[in-house]
N, C-alpha and C positions, 0 to 999 in steps of 0.2 A: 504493500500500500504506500501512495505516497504522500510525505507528507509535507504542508504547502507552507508557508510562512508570511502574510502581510505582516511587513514591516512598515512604520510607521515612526511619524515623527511631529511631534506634539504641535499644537498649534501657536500662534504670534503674540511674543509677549513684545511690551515695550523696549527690554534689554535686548530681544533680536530685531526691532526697527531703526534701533543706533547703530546696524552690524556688528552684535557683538555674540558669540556661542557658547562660550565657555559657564561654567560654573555652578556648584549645588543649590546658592539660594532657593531655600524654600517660599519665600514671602514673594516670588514673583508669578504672577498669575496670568491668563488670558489678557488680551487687551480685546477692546470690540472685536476687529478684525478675528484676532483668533478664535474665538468663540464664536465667529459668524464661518468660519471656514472648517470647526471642529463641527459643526451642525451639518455643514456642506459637508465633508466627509463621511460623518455616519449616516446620511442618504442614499451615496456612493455604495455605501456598504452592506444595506438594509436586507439585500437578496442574498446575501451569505451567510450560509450557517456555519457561524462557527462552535468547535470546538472546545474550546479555549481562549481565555484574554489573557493575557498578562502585560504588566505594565509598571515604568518606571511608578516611584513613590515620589518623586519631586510633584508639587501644584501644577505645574504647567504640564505635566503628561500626566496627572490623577483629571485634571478638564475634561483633556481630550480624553481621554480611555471611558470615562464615565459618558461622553456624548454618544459615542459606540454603543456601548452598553445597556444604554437605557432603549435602543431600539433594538438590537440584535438580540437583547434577553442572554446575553450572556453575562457571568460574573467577573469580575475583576482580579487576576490576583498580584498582588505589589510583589515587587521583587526590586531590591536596593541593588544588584548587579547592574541593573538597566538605570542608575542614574548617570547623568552627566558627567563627562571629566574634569576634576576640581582641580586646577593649577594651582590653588592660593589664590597669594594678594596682588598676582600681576601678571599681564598677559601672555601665557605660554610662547607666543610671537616676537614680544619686545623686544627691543636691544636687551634691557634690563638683564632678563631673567638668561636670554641667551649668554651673558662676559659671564653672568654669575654662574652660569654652569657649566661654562668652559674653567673656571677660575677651580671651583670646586672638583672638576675631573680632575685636572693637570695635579691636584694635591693628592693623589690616586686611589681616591673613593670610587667605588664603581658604581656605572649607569645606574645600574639597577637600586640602587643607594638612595641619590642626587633626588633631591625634593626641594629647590631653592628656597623659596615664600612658602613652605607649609604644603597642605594638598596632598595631592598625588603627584607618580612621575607617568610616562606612556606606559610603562613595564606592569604598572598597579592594573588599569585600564583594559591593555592585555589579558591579564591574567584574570582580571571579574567577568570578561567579555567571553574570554575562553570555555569559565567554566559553568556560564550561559548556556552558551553553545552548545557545550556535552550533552547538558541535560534534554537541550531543547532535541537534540536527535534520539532519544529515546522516548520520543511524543510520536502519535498518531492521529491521524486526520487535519481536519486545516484551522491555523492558528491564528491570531492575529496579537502581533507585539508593539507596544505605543512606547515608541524610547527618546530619543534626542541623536542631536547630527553627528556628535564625535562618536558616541558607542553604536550609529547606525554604519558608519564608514568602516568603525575598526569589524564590525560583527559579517560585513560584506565580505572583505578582505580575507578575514580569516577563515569565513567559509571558504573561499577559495584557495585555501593552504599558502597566503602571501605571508614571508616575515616580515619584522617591521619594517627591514630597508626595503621592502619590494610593495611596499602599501601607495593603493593608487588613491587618487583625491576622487571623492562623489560629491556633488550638490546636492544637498538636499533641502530641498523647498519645506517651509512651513505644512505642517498635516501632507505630508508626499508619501506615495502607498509604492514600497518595494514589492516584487514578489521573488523568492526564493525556493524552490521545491528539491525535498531531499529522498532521492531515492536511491537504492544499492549501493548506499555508501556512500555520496556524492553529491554535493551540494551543484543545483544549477541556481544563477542568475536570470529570472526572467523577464523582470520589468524593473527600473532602477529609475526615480523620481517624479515619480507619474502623479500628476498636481492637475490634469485637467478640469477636475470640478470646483477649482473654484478659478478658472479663468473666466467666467462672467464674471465675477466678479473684481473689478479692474478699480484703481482710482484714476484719477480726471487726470486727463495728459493735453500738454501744449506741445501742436508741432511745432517743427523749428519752421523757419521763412527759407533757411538758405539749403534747402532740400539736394540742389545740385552738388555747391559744394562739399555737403558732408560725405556724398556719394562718390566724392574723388577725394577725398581723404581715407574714406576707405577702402579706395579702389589699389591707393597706393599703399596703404600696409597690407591688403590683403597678399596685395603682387609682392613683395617685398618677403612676406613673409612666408610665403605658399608655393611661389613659383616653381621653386625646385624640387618640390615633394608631390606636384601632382599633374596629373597629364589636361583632368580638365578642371574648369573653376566655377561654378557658377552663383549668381545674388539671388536670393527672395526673399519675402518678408515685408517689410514695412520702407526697406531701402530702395524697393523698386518698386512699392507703389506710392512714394512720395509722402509716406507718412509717418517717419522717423520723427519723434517726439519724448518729452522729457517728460514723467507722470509725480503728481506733487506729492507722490508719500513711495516709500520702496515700494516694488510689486514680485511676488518669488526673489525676492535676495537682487532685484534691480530697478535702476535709478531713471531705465527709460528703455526706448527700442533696445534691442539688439543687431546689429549686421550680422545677420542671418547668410551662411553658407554652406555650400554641397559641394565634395569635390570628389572627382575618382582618380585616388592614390595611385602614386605610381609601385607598382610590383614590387618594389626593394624598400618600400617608404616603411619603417618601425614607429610607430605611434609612440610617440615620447612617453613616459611614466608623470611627469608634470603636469601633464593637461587632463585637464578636471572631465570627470563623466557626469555631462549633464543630465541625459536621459537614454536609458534606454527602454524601447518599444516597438514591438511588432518586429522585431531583429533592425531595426536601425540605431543607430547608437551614434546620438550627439556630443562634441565636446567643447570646453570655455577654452579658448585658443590663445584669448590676448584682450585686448583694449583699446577704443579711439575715445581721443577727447574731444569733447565739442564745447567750448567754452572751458568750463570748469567744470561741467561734469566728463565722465567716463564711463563708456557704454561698451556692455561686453561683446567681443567678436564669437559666436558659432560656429564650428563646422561638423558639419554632418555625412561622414564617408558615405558613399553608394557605389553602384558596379555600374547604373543607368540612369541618362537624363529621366527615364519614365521612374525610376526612384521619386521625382519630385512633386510634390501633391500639391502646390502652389505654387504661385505666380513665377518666374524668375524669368533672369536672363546670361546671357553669357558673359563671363566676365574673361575667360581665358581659353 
């Protein structure tokens, strides 16, 4: 029998509208948004019976797991594994915390040791993520797990037998339904940030006026960036129907359009380990490539490998 795994990842609090991920605080909660898009998700999910909930104990994934829940009639069970990774008192990113842990090695503490500011280290994170995991493959029938974005990236990975140096970056969007099914052993990736029910749901966006210009800005890092990796190139999206625009609140983890692209790899081309897996669906698999500025914002670039222009299910054009 196999068994299925919605993964999930709690809905929008304030602290992720500042872009920020990290951290145990329990006193943060829903914000509108997220409790209007945990509502939107448990709709999404109303026609599955699940087996099982399980669900981080932080507030912001007891929301969403309880939005679920109260329509799917299933029960909730907490599980402090599935909380967030707590760095401390400063951002596992910083310069800060980075001299400080360089500082700290070189005094020949091992990794496995090193907790700058308190917290956890990745090794901690690991290892509660891990023995998740075990348990959750001795489950049958289909699950559904309400976690957060660092222990939903590490839990992916790890399915996939990555060690830490070989861990790939996933997006994940506010309330975004992974699916993973495990059978003879084996973990597959099926669906990887799949966010479309609450794309009605959008805030108000102002295009820009210089619609051409932006379009050879990033006609030029596209070229710049791409040229030698792929035989063909092409734009759609909102950059080639002239409606590139900036929206006045984040929208999924962005600040306005995206330059949206499809390209077919050249045969020798290795898809870097850096570049973010934005979504996968239906076997196409999007990734966060890079960045144009338009003003002072920065807008993420997409590309989406295919084998065929009929791969494209909307607008485009040829760029290369």
């Amino acid at each position: 029998m196999v068994l299925k795994i919605y993964l999930i990842r709690h809905g929008e609090t304030d602290f992720n509208k500042q872009g920020k991920e990290w951290g145990q605080d329990n006193n943060i909660p829903l914000n509108d948004w997220g409790l209007l898009h945990s509502r939107k998700l448990s709709e999404e999910l109303k026609h599955i019976k699940f087996d099982k909930l399980y669900s981080s104990d932080l507030k912001r994934a007891k929301q969403t797991s309880e939005e679920i829940s109260g329509l799917n009639k299933v029960e909730v069970v907490y599980d402090k594994r599935l909380r967030e990774y707590d760095p401390g008192d400063v951002d596992p990113q910083s310069e800060e915390w980075v001299e400080k842990y360089k500082e700290i090695l070189n005094s020949g503490v091992s990794k496995y040791d090193i907790r700058p500011f308190g917290g956890e280290n990745i090794w901690d994170l690991i290892k509660r993520t891990q023995s998740f995991l075990n348990d959750l493959e001795k489950e049958k029938g289909t699950i559904v797990v309400v976690s957060h974005s660092g222990v939903n990236a590490v839990l992916m990975n790890l399915s996939q037998g990555k060690s830490k140096d070989e861990f790939l970056s996933f997006k994940q969007d506010n309330t975004c339904i992974n699916i993973l099914e495990f059978k003879e052993g084996r973990w597959i990736l099926k669906v990887i940030n799949e966010s479309s029910h609450i794309s009605e749901i959008r805030p108000s966006k102002k295009k820009y006026e210089n619609q051409e210009e932006i379009k050879q800005i990033a006609k030029k890092y596209v070229l710049e960036k791409m040229k030698d990796k792929v035989n063909k190139l092409y734009f759609s999206g909102d950059i080639v129907s002239g409606n590139f625009s900036i929206y006045d609140r984040p929208y999924k983890r962005y600040k306005g359009s995206c330059v949206e692209i499809y390209a077919i790899l050249k045969e020798d081309f290795l898809v870097p380990q850096k570049w973010k897996i934005s979504t996968l669906k239906e076997n196409l698999k999007k990734f966060e490539v890079g960045k144009i500025k338009v003003g002072d914002v920065k807008h993420k670039v997409n590309l989406t490998p295919i084998n065929d222009v009929e791969d494209i299910t909307e607008n485009w054009e040829e760029l290369l």
